[in-house]
MIVEXGU-225159 format. One record per residue (C-alpha): residue in one letter; x, z, y. Coordinates in steps of 0.1 Angstrom, whole numbers, plus 5000, padded with zeros to 4 digits. Layout:
AXZY ...
END
This chain:
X510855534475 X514655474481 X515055454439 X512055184437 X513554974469 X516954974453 X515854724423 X514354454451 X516554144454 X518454074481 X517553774504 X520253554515 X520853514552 X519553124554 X516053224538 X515753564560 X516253334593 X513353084581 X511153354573 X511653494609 X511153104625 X507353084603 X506853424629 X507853274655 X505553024682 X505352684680 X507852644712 X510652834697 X509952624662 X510052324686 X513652414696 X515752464666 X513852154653 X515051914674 X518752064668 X518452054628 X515251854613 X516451804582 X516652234579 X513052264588 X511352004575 X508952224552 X508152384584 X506752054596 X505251924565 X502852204569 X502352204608 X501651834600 X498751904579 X497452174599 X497351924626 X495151644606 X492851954591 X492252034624 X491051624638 X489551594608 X487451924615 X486751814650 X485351444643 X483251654620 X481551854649 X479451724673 X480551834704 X478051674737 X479651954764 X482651894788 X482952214804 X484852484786 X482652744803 X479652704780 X481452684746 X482252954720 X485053194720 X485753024689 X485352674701 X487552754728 X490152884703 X490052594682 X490752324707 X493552524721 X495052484684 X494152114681 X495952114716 X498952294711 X499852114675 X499051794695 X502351844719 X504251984689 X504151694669 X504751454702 X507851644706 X509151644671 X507451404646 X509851134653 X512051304633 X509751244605 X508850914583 X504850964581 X504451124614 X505750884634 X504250614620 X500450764625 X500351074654 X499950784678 X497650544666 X495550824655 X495451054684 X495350724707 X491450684686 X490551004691 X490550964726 X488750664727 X485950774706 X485951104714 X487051124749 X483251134771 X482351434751 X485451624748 X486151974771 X488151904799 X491352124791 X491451964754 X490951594767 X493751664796 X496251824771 X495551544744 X496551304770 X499251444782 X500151464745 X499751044741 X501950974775 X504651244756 X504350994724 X505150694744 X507950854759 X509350954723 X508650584708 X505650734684 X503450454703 X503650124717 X503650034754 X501049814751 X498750014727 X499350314753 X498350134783 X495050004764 X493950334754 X494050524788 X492450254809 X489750294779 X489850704789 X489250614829 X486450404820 X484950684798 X486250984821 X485450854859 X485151174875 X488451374864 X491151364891 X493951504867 X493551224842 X493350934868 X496751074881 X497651124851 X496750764837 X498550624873 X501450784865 X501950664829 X501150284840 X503550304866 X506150434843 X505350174815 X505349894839 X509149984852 X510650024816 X508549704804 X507149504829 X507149184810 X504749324782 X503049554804 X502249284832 X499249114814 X497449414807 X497849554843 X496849234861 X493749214842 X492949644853 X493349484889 X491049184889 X488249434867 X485249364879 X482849594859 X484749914861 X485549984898 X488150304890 X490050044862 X490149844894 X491550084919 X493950254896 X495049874886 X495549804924 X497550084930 X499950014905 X500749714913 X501649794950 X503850084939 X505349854914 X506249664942 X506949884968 X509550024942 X510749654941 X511349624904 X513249354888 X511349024896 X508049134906 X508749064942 X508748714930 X505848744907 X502948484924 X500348624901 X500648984916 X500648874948 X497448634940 X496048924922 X496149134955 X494948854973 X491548834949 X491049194953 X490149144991 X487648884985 X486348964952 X485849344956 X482249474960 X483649824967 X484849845004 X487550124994 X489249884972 X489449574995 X490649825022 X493849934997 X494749564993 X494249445034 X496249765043 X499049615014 X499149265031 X499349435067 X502349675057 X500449985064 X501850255041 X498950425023 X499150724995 X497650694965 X494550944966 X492750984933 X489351164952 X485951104940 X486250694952 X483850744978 X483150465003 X482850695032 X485050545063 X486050875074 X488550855043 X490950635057 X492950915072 X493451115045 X495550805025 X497850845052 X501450835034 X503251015060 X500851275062 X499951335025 X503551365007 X505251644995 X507851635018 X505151605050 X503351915036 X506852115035 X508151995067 X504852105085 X504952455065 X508052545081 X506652485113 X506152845134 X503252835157 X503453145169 X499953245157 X500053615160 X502453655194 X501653575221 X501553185236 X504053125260 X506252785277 X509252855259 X506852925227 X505052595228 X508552405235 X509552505205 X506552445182 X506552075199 X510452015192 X509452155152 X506051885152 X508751635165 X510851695136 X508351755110 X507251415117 X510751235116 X511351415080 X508051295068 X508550915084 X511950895066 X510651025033 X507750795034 X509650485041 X513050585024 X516550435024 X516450035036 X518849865015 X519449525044 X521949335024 X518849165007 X516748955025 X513549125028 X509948885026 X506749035035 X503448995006 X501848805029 X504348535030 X504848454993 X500848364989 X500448074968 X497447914989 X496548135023 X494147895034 X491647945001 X492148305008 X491048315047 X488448075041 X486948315013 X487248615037 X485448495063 X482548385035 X482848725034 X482848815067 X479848615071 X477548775047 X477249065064 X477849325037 X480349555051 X480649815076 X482349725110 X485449915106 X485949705073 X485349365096 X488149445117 X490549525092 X489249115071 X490048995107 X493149135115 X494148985078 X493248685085 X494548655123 X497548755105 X497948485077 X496948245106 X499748355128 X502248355096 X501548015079 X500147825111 X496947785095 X493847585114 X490947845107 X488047685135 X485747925121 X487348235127 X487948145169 X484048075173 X483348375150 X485548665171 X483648565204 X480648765196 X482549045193 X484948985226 X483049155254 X483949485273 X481349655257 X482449635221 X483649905206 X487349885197 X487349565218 X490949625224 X491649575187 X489749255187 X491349115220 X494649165202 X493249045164 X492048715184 X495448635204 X497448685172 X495648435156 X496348205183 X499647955174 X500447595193 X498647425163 X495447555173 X493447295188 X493147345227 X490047235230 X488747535205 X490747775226 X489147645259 X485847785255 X486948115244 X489148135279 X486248075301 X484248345277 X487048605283 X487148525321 X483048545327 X482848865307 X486249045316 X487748885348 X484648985374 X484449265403 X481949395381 X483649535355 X485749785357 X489649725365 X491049805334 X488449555316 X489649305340 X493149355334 X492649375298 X490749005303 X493848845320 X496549005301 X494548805271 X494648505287 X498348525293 X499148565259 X497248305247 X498748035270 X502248185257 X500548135221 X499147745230 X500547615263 X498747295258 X495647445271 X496847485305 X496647075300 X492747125297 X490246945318 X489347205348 X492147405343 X493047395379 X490447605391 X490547835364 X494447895369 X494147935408 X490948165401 X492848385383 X496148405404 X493848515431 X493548845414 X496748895424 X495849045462 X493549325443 X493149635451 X493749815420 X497649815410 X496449725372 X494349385381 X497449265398 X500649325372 X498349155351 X497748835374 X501348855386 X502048805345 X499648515347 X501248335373 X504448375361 X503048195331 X502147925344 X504447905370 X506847865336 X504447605315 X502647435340 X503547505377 X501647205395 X498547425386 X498947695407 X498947675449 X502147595471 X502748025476 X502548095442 X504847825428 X508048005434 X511347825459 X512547725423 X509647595405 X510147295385 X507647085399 X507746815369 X507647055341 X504047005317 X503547235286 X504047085256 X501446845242 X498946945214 X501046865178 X504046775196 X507446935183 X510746955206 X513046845181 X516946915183 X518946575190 X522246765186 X524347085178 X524347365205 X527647355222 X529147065211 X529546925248 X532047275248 X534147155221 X534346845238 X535446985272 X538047205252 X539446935236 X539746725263 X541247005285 X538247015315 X536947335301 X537247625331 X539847855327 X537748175322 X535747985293 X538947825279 X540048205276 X537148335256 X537548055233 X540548105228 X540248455221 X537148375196 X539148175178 X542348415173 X539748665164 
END
């Protein structure tokens, strides 16, 4: 044997070290690749072909099943193949002419013809592979962004590939917003596919949550946002876009998209990030010692915490050297939007819970642009008695969407309605105190009501509340009469007018706007310059202005 081995020819180092690679995985192939490709570019020459043998082989098949569990050994076998050349060639054909030029439009069809009907693992791993050829330049943004809101509307019920899919939009639309913007606004306004819908939505509030270049100033986002409360026949997704324009932080959850109100909770931001869910791990409730003061001190001070780490990871590092706008200030036309919510409102087709959150909205874009929205005063009184579940909510929904260009005479009506159904000895006190602190605030909103016909009874009615027995009912008339007593104090009697009342003084007229005539301090200057300014005054401008 050692006589027959000596006449076999030597190999040279270079051709022993590519014989070991071809033994090797694909990962370790993957590595000294990317540091030589020219060295191995046999190597992927024939991983290349093995690659298109392998489509070609599974567009032959017909293959109806999605779950793994019921196929073949060898089925199983031969997608984990497909799979695993998939991610090679994402990592390393753009070292190569012909594979960069066709691994991504090519795999980016097999997913859209073959996605529905694909297992799960091969379909998750081929996607994953088509986000990693975006990523290397082997595909376009646009093409990408196309093809994987084609895979959620074939593939509704996979929670890996709409977080998947939600991550690789985000990403696009932060390198390339410009080319990416078109194709994302029209995911949003979808109509026909409600998860194309919601994943759209949530891209573009984390697009602008993250405040990219220019998209704070984009109307057609905004607009787009705006649509989505009125336009949406799933509740779930006209929730996500009201809880945008309110500024309530929610997480992005990627469930099953069920309509179920007892959801809400779980897209709680704070509650639902990483850093919550680590926080409240290292939390030590004691669970197997026993429960004492000192013990529950403790856990409470670790809650405490827990929750400040989670608030300042949700909400993050607030750069104030910018001017900061809300959403719901750079609307384009508010008034088209409120009027087509409360069209909304008015048919009837959602639950309560997703009533108050269409009124709050529009309270809110009445109290921002000063809008005159008649319909929405005379529509909140049915919902404004003691009664009414969450009436608190409403009270306060209804006074914020009270402003001095509110007509009095529409706000009139609903004060008598809050005083006959709150403000009566037969109701309980905190009803009644609710009632009148309501009334306050709207006179603070719209003084010129107190200018109403037969508002002097209905001041001095109320003011009488203040001798009542329980201590709640009388803060809140005290509050009242100070009120007035500020605004209109000829309204209330002789005792509760105050020794300093302005007697004259009458709330400003309906429309009317107390315009300044001059600069705020100028009759200062002019004392300081003529030398009549006090001494202790003439001191503190003097140091003001050495300062």
């Amino acid at each position: 044997k050692k006589q027959k081995n000596k006449y076999r020819p030597k190999l040279s180092q270079h051709s022993k070290k590519k014989m070991k690679i071809r033994q090797l995985s694909l990962a370790v192939l993957q590595n000294v690749l990317k540091r030589d490709p020219s060295a191995y570019s046999e190597e992927f020459e024939a991983l290349w072909r093995q690659y298109l043998a392998e489509v070609a082989i599974y567009k032959s098949t017909e293959r109806s099943g999605i779950d793994d569990e019921h196929s073949t050994a060898q089925e199983r076998e031969e997608t984990k193949k497909l799979a695993d050349l998939a991610h090679f060639v994402a990592h390393c054909g753009i070292h190569y002419e012909e594979s960069r030029k066709s691994f991504g439009p090519g795999l980016a069809q097999l997913l859209e013809e073959r996605a529905a009907s694909m297992p799960v693992e091969l379909r998750r791993k081929l996607t994953q592979a088509l986000v990693l050829a975006r990523s290397k330049g082997l595909i376009q943004g646009p093409a990408l962004l196309e093809t994987i809101f084609i895979l959620v509307r074939s593939v509704k019920r996979d929670r890996f590939i709409r977080k998947l899919v939600f991550d690789a939009v985000v990403k696009q639309g932060k390198s390339d917003w410009r080319r990416s913007r078109r194709r994302i606004l029209i995911a949003a306004d979808c109509k026909t596919d409600s998860t194309e819908a919601k994943i759209g939505l949530d891209v573009l509030i984390q697009l602008y949550k993250d405040n990219i270049s220019g998209i704070r100033r984009d109307v057609g986002l905004i607009d787009a946002l705006g649509r989505a409360c009125c336009d949406s026949e799933r509740p779930k997704i006209a929730r996500t876009a009201i809880y945008f324009f309110l500024g309530v932080d929610k997480f992005v959850v990627f469930e099953g998209d069920s309509d179920s109100e007892d959801e809400e909770n779980e897209n709680d931001a704070i509650y639902n990030s990483a850093t919550a869910r680590a926080a409240r791990d290292s939390i030590d409730y004691h669970e197997h010692s026993k429960k004492t003061r000192k013990r529950g001190r403790q856990v409470a001070r670790q809650t405490k915490r827990a929750a400040k780490i989670a608030r300042q990871a949700a909400h993050g590092d607030i750069d104030t050297s910018q001017p900061i706008f809300s959403a719901i200030e750079l609307l384009s036309d508010p008034q088209i939007l409120c009027e087509r919510l409360l069209s909304r409102l008015r048919a009837h087709k959602d639950k309560f819970e997703t009533r108050i959150l269409i009124l709050e909205l529009v309270s809110r874009l009445a109290a921002v642009h000063k809008l005159q929205l008649l319909p929405l005063y005379s529509y909140l009184q049915r919902y404004l008695d003691p009664k009414q579940r969450q009436v608190t909510k409403l009270l306060a929904i209804f006074v914020q969407g009270c402003h001095d260009l509110v007509p009095p005479d529409e706000l009139r009506p609903l004060a008598r309605h809050l005083a006959d159904r709150f403000v009566s000895d037969r109701n309980a006190p905190e009803a009644m105190a609710l009632g009148i602190n309501a009334i306050t605030n709207i006179v603070n909103r719209c003084p010129a009501l107190l200018d109403e016909p037969d508002m002097l009874g209905f001041a001095r009615d109320l003011a009488a509340y203040s001798k009542h027995r329980n201590k709640s009912v009388v803060i809140a008339a005290r509050s009242w009469i100070n009120a007035v007593r500020h605004q209109f104090p000829i309204l209330l009697r002789k005792k509760d007018r105050g020794k300093f009342a302005d007697k004259t003084a009458t709330p400003i007229k309906f429309g009317q706007i107390d315009a300044d005539t001059e600069i705020a301090g100028v009759d200062l200057l002019e004392a300081y310059e003529a030398g009549t300014l006090p001494q202790d005054l003439a001191a503190a401008f003097n140091g003001e202005k050495k300062n």
